[in-house]
C-alpha positions in Angstrom: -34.8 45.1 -77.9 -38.5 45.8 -78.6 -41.2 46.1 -76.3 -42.3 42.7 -77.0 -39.0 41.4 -76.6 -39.2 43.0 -72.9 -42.4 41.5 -72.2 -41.8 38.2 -73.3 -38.6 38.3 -71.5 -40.1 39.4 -68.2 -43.1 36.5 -68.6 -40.3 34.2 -69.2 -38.8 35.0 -66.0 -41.5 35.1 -63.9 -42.9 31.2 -65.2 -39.4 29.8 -64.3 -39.4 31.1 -60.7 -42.5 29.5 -60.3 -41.8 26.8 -61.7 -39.1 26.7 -58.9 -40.3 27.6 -55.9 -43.7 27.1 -56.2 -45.0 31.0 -56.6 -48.5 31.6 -57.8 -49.0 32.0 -61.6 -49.3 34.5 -63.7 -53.0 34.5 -64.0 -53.1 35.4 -60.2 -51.1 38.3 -60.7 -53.5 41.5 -60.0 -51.7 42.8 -63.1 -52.7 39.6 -65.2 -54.9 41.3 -67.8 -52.4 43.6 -68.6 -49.5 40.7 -69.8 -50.1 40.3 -74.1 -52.0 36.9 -74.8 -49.3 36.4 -77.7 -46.1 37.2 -75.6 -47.9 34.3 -72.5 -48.2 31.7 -75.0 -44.5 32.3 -76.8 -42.8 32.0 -73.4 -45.3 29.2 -72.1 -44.1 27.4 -75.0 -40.3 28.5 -73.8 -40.8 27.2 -70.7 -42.1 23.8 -71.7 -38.9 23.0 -73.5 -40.3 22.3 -76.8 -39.9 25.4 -79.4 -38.4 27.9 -79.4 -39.0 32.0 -79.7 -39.5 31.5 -83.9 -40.8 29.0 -85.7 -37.9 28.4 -88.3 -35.8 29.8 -91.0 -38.1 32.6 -92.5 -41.2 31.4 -90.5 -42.5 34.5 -88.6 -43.6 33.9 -84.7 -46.2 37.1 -83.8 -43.8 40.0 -82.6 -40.6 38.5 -83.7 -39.0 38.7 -87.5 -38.3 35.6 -89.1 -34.4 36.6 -88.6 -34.1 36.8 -85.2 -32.0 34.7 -83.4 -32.8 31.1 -82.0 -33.2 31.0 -78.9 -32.7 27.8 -77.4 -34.7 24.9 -75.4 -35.2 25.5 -71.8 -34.2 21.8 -70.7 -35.3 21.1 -67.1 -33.3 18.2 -65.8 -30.4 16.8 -63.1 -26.6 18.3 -64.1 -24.8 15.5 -65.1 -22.4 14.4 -62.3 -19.0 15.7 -61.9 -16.0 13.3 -62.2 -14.2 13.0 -58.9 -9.9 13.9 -60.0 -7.8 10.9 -60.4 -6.0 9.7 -57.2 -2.4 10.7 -57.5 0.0 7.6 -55.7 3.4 8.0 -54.1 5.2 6.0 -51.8 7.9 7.2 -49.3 9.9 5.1 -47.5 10.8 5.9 -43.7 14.3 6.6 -42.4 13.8 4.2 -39.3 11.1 2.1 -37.6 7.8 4.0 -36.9 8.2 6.1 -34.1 6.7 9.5 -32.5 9.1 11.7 -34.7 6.7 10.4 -37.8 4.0 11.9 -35.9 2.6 14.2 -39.1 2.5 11.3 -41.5 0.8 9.4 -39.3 -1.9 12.0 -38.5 -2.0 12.9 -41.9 -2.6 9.6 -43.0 -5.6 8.7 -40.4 -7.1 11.8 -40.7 -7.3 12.1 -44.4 -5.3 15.0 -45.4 -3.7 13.1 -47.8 -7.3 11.9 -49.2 -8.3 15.5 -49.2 -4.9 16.6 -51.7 -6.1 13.8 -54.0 -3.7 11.8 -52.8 -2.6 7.8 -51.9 0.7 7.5 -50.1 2.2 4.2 -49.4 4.4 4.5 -46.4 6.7 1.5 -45.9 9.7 0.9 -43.2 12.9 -0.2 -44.4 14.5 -3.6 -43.8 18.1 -1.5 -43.5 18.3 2.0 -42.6 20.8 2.9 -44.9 18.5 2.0 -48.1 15.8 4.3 -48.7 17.3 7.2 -50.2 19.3 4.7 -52.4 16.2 3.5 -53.6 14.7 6.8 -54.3 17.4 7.3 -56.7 17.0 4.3 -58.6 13.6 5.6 -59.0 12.2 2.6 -57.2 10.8 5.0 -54.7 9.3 8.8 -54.7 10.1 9.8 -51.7 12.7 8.8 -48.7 13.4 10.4 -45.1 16.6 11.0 -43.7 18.6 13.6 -42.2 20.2 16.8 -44.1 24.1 14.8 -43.0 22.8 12.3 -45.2 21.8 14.8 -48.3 25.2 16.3 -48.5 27.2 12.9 -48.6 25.1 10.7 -51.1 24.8 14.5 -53.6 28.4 14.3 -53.5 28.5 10.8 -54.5 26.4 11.4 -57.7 23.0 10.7 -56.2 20.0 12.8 -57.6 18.4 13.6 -54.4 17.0 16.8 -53.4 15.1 17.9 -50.1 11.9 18.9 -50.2 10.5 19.2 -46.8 11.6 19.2 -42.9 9.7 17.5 -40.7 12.3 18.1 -37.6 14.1 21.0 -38.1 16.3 20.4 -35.2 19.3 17.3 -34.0 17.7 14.2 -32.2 20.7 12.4 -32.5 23.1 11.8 -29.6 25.5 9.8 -28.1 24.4 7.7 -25.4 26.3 6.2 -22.5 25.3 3.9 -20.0 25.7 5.5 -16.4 28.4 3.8 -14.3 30.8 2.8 -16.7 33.5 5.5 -16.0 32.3 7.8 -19.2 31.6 11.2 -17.3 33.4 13.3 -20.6 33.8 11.8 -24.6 37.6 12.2 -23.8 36.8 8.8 -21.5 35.8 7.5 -24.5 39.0 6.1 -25.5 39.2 2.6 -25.4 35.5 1.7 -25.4 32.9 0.0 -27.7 30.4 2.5 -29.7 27.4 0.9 -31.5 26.2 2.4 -34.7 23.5 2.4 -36.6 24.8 4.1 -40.2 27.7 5.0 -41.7 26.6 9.2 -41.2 26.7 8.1 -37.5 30.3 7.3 -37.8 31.4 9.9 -40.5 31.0 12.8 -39.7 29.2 12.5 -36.9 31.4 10.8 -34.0 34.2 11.5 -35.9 33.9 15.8 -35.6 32.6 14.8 -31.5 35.8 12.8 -30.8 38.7 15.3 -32.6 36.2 18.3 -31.5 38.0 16.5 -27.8 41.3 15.5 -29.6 40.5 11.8 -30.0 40.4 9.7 -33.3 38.1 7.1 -34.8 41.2 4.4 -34.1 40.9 5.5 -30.5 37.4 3.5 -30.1 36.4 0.5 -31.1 33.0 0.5 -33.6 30.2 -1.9 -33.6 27.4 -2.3 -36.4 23.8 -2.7 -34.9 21.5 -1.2 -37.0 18.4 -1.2 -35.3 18.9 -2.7 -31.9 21.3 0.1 -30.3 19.2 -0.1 -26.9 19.7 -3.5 -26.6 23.1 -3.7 -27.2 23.7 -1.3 -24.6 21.1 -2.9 -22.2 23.2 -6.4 -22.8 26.1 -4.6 -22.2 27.3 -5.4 -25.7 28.5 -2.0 -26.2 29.7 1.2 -23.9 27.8 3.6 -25.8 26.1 3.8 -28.7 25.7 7.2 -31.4 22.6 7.5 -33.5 20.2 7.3 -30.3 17.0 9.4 -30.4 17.4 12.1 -27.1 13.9 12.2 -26.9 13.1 8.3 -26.8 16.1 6.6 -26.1 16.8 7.3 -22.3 13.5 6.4 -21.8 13.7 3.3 -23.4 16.8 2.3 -21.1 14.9 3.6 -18.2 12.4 1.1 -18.9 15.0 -1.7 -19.0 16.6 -0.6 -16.1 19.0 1.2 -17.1 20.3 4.6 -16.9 22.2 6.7 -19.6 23.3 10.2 -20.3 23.2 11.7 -23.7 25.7 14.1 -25.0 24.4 16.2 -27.5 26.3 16.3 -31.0 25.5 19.7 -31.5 27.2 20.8 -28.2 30.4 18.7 -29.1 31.7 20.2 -32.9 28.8 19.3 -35.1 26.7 22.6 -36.2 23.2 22.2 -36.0 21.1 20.5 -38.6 17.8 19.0 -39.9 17.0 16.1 -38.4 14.2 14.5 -40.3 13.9 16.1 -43.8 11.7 14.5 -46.6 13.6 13.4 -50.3 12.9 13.1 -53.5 14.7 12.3 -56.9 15.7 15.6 -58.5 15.3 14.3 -62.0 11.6 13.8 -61.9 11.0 16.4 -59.7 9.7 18.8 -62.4 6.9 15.7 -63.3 5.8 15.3 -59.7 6.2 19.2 -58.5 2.7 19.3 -58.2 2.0 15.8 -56.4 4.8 16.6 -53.6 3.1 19.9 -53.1 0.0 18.4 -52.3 1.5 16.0 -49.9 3.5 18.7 -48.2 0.6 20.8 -47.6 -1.0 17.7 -46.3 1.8 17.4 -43.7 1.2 20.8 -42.8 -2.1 20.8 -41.7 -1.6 17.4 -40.0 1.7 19.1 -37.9 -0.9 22.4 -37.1 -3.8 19.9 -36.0 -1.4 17.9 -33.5 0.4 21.2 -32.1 -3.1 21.9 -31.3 -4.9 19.0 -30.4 -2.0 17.0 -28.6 -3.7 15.0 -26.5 -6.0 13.6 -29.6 -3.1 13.6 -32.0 -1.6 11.2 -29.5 -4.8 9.0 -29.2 -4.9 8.8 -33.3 -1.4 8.3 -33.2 -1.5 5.4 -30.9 -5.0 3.8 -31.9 -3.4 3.7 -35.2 -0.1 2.2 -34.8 -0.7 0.1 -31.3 3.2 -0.7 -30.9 4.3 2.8 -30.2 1.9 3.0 -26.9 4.7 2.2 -24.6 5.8 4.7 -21.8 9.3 5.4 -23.1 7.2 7.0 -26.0 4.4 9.2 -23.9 6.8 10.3 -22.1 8.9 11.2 -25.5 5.5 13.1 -26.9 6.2 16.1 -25.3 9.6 16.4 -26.5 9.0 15.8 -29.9 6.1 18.1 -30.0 8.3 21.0 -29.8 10.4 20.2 -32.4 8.0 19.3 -35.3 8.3 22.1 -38.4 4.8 24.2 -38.5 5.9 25.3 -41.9 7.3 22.1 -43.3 8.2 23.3 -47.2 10.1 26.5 -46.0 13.4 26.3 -47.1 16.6 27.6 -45.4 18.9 28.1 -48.1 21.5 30.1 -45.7 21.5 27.3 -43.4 21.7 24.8 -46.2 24.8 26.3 -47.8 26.6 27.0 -44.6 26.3 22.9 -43.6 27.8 21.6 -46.8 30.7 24.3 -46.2 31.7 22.7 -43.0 31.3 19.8 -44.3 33.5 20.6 -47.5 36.2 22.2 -45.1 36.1 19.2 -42.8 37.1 17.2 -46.1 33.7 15.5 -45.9 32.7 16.4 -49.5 34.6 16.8 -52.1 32.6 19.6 -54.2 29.8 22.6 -53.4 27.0 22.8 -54.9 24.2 25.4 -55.6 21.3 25.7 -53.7 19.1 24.5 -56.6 21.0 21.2 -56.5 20.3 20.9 -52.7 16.9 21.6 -51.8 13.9 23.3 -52.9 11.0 25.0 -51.2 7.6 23.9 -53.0 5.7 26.8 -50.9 7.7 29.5 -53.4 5.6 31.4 -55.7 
């Protein structure tokens, strides 16, 4: 670079920042007399934007050669404004009605985590409980919630489902009695009327409780209800009912008057499972990777913010969806609290595995499958 080169280069830089930010001009420099007139008026002419450092092919600008290189325009104007990413769109459908246990998509959803990932997520409840992993794999869905039972049976079937998230990592489910009705153990079970809500409640479920205590599904007598397994046992329709939430469910009687005990399917045969694990359909996984990602690390943060902020997460919970402010349900926030999964992608593959071999020695499933085939954990490098 020649000397004139430098000088213009420096003059160049110094009519910019003034330009910027106001500073004093080069004239009102104390060393003013000592900048070249001819290198001044080349990068004046720079900074106005309308030649540049030579005047052409083989045109010769003073202290340049008519080769040098072009230099181009300074252009002073506004960047032109970025384009916001396209919204992504999935919809999941819930296992059940809306309740506390849904506490992260909930959050999520009001708080914008979701908007933040880029994403829109329609979040529908299901007119039967046992249809929303079904439509997940007829692709009519993207995502479904259910329990890891659930999983097991319907990939044995042939369905392409896969997990890809656990909301609860723990059993809610139970087997609820009404108090007073001469059930103090599940052997006193024989004879009596037990509500259900899905097939999984029945098999495995309260089949494994009732030989776990030698008794038989043909020792009771089984009741569909789907969604009304309080009432029934309020009305006295039934003598106990499996599928009930622990956390909400004796506080829903309580409220009706009535008072049950809940026997715990994990202390009666049944090893311990998820409870609440998120879906999807293992054939497009690959083309929506990216897209469940997002929305699990959107559940993430939500589950962090209400671990933290309980007390708010149960006023935007509530404020939100109006129906679930009832007291069976503030007094169920506590509960549920504890058992919500901080790290909601992480993947147990151990646990997985071990499940669907009690399940395959039970005679529950007829086949094993790898890992790969039963859940995935997005948060994996």
């Amino acid at each position: 670079m020649t000397s004139m080169q430098r000088r213009v280069g420096g003059v160049c830089l110094a009519l910019l920042l003034a330009l910027s930010v106001g500073a004093p001009l080069l004239a009102d420099r104390p060393d003013a007399d000592q900048v070249d007139a001819t290198a001044l008026e080349a990068a004046s002419r720079i900074a106005s934007g309308w030649t540049t450092l030579k005047g052409g092919p083989g045109v010769d600008t003073p202290g340049f050669p008519a080769d040098a290189p072009v230099a181009p325009s300074l252009i002073l104007r506004a960047p032109e404004p970025i384009a916001p990413p396209p919204v992504r769109e999935l919809s999941l459908v819930l296992d059940w009605y809306l309740s506390p246990q849904h506490a992260a998509l909930i959050v999520a959803r009001e708080r914008g985590d979701f908007d933040r990932q880029g994403l829109k997520v329609s979040i529908s409840a299901p007119a039967d409980p046992s249809v929303p992993t079904k439509l997940v794999a007829a692709s009519r869905a993207d995502l479904a919630l259910g329990r890891q039972l659930q999983l097991h049976r319907q990939i044995d079937e042939g369905l392409p489902l896969i997990r890809v998230a656990t909301l609860v990592g723990t059993p809610l489910n139970s087997l609820v009695v009404r108090e007073g009705n001469g059930i103090a153990n599940l052997t006193d079970l024989s004879g009596k009327t037990i509500g259900y809500a899905t097939r999984d409640d029945i098999q495995p479920t309260l089949s494994i409780m009732l030989a776990h205590h030698g008794l038989a599904l043909d020792d009771v007598t089984l009741e569909g209800l789907d969604f009304t397994l309080a009432p029934a046992l309020v009305e006295g329709r039934v003598d106990a009912v499996i599928g009930g939430m622990r956390h909400v469910m004796p506080y829903q009687l309580r409220e009706e008057g009535v008072v049950a005990h809940s026997f715990m399917v994990e202390d009666h045969g049944l090893p311990r499972y998820d409870e609440l694990i998120l879906m999807a359909n293992r054939d497009h996984l690959n083309g929506q990777r990216d897209d469940i990602r997002r929305l699990v690390a959107a559940l993430e943060d939500a589950t962090h913010w209400i671990i933290n902020h309980p007390n708010k997460a149960w006023e935007l919970v509530t404020r939100s969806e109006p129906g679930l402010d009832t007291a069976a349900n503030r007094q169920a926030w506590p509960e549920i609290l504890r058992r919500l999964s901080l790290r909601p992608a992480t993947l147990d593959a151990r646990h997985y595995l071990n499940f669907q071999a009690f399940l395959h020695d039970q005679g529950l499933i007829t086949k094993r499958q790898p890992i790969e085939r039963l859940a995935v954990d997005l948060s994996a490098p």
